[in-house]
ZADRENRO-743756 format. One record per atom (N, C-alpha, C): atom name; x negated, y negated, z. Coordinates in Angstrom, 1 decimal, padded with zeros to 4 digits. Atoms other than C-alpha are relative to their C-alpha. Layout:
N
atom | c1 | c2 | c3
CA | X | Y | Z
...
***
This chain:
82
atom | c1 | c2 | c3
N | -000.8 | 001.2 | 000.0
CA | 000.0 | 000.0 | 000.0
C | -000.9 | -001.2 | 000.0
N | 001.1 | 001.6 | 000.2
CA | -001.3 | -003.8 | -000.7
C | 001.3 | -001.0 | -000.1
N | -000.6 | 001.2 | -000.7
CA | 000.0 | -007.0 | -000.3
C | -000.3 | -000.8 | -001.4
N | -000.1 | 000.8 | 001.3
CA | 000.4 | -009.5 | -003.7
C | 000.2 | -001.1 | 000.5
N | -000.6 | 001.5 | -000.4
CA | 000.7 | -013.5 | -002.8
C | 000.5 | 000.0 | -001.4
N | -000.5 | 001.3 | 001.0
CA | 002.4 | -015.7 | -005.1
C | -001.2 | 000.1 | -001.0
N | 000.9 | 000.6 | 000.5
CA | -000.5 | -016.8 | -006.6
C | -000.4 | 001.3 | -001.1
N | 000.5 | -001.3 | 000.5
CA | -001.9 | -012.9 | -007.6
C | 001.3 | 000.6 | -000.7
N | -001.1 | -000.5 | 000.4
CA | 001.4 | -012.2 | -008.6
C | 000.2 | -000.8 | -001.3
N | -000.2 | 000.9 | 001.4
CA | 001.8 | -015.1 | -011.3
C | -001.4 | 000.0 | -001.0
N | 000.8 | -000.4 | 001.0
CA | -001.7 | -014.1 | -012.7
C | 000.3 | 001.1 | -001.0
N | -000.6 | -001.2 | 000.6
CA | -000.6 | -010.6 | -013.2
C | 001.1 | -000.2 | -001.1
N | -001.0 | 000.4 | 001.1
CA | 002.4 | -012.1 | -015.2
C | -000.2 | -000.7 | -001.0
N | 000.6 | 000.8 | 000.8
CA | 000.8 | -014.4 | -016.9
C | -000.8 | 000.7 | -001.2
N | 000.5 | -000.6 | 001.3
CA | -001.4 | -012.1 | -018.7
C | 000.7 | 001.2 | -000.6
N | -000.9 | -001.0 | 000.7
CA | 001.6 | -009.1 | -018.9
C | 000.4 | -001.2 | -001.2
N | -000.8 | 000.8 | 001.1
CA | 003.5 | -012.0 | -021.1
C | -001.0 | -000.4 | -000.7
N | 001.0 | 001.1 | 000.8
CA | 000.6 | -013.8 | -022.8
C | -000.4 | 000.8 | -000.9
N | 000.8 | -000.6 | 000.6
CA | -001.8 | -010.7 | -023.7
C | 000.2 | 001.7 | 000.2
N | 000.2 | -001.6 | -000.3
CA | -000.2 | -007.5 | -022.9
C | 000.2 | 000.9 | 001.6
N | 000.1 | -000.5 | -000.8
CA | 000.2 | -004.8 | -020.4
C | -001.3 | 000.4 | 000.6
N | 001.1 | -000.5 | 000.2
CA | -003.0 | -003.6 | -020.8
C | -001.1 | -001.1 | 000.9
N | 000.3 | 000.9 | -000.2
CA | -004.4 | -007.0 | -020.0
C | 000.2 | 000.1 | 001.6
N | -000.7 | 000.2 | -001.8
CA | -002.4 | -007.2 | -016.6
C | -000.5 | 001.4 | 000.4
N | 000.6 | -001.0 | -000.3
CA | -003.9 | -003.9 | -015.9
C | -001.5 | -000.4 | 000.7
N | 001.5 | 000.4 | -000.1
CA | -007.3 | -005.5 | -016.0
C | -000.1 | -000.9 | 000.7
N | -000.4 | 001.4 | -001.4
CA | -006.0 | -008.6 | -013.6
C | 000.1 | 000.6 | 001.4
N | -000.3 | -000.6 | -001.5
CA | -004.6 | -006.2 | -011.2
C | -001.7 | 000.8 | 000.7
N | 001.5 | -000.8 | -000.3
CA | -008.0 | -004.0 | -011.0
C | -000.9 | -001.1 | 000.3
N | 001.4 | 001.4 | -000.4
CA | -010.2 | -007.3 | -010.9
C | 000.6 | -000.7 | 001.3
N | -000.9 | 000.1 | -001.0
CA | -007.6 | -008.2 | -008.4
C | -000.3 | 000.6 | 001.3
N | -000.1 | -001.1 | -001.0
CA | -007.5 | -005.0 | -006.2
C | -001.0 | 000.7 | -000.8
N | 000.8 | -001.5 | 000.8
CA | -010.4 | -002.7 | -006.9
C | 000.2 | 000.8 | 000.7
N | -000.2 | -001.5 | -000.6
CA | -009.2 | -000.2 | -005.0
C | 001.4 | 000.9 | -001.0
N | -000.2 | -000.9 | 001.5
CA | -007.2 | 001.0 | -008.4
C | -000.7 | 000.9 | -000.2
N | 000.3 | -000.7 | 000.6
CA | -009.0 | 004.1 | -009.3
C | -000.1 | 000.4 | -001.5
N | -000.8 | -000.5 | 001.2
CA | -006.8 | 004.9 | -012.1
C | 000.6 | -000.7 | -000.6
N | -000.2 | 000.8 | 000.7
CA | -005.6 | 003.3 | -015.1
C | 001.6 | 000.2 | 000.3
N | -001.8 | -000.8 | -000.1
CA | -001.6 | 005.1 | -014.8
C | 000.6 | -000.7 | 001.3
N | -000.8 | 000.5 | -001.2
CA | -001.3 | 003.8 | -011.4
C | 000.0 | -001.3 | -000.1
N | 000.3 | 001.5 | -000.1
CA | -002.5 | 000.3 | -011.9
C | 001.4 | -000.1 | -000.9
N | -001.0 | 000.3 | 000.6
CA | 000.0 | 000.2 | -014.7
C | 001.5 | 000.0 | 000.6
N | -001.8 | -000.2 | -001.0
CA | 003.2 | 001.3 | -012.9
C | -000.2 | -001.3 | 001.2
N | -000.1 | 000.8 | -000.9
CA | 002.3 | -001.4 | -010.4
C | -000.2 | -000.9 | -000.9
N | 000.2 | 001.4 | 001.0
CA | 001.6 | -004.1 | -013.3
C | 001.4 | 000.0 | -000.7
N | -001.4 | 000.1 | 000.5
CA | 005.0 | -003.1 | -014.5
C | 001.1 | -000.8 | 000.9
N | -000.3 | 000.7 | -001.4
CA | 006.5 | -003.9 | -011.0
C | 000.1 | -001.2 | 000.5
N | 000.6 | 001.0 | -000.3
CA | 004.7 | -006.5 | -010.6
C | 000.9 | -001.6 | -000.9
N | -000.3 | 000.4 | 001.2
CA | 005.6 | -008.1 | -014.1
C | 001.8 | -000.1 | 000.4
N | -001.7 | -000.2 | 000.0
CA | 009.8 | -007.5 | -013.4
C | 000.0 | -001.5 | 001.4
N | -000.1 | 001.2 | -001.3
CA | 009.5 | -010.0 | -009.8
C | 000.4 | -001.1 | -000.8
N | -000.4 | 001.3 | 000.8
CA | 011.2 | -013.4 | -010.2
C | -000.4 | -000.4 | 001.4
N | 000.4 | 001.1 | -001.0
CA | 010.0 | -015.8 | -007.8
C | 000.7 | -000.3 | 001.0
N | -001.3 | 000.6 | -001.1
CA | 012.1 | -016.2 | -004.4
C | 000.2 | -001.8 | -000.3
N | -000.1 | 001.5 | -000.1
CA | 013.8 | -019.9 | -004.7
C | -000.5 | -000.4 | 001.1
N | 000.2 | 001.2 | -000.7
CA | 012.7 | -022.9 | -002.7
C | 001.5 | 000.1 | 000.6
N | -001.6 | 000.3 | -000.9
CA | 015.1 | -022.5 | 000.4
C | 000.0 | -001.5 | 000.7
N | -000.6 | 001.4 | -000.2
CA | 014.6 | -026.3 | 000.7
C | 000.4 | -001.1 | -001.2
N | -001.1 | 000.8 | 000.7
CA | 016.0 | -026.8 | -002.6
C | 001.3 | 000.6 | -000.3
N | -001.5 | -000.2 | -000.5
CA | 019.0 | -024.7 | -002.1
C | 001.0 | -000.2 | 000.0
N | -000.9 | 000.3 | 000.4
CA | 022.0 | -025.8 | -003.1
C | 001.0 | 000.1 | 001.5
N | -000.7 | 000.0 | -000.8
CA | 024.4 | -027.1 | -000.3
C | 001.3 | 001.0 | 000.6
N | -001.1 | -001.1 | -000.1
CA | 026.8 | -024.4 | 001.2
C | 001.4 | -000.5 | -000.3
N | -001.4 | 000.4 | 000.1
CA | 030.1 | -024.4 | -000.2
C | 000.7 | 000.0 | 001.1
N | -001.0 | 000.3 | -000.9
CA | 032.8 | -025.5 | 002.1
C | 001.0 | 001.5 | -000.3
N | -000.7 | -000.8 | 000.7
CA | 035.5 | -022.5 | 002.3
C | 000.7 | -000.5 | -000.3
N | -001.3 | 000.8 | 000.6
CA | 038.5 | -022.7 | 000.8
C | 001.2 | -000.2 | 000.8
N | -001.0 | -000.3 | -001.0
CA | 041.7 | -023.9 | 002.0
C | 000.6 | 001.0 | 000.3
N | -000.9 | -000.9 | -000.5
CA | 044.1 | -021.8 | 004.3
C | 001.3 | -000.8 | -000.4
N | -000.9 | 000.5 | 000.3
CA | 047.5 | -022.4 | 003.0
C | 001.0 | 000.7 | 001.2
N | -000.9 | -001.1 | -001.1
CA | 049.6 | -021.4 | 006.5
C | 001.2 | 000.3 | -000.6
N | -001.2 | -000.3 | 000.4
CA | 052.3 | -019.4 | 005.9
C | 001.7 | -000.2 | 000.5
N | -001.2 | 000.8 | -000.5
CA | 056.1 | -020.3 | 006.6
C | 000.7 | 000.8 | 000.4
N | -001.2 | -001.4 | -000.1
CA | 058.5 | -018.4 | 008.9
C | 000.7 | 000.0 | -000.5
N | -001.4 | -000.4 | 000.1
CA | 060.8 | -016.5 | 008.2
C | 001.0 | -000.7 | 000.6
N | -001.6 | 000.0 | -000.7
CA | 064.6 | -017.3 | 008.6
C | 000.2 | 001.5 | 000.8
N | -000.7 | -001.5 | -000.2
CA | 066.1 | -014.7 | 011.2
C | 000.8 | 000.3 | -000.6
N | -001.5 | -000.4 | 000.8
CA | 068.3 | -012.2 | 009.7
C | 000.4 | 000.0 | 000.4
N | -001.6 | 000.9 | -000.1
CA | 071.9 | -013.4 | 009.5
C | 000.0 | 002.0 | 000.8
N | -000.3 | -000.8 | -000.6
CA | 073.3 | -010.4 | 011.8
C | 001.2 | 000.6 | -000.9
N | -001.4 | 000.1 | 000.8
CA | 075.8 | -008.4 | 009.2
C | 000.9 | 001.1 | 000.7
N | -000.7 | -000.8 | -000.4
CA | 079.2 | -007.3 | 009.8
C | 000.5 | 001.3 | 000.1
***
């Protein structure tokens, strides 16, 4: 198991989209050399490559207000029939 910042993680993507998988293979290893293997590095550069960026939770968009409650109206009692 390892640990990716921000930063090592947008290299990795940068060269999956730019120049290839193969490339980001070569980021992650120059990266982490504790890769041995070319098969694993890839499955993690795939991984890697799919992440979107968590948003900025102080640009966040203000919580919706809920919506109104429309109360409901009693009932009339039933008329008692003969």
């Amino acid at each position: 198991m390892f640990t990716v910042s921000e930063n090592e993680a947008e290299t990795i993507r940068r060269a999956f989209h730019e120049r290839g998988e193969w490339s980001a293979v070569v980021e992650l290893r120059r990266l982490f050399p504790v890769f041995a293997n070319n098969p694993e590095a890839l499955r993690c550069v795939r991984a890697i490559a799919g992440w979107q960026p968590l948003p900025d939770p102080a640009a966040a968009p203000p919580k919706a207000t809920p919506p109104k409650v429309t109360p409901l109206r009693r009932r009339k009692p039933a008329e008692p029939q003969p």
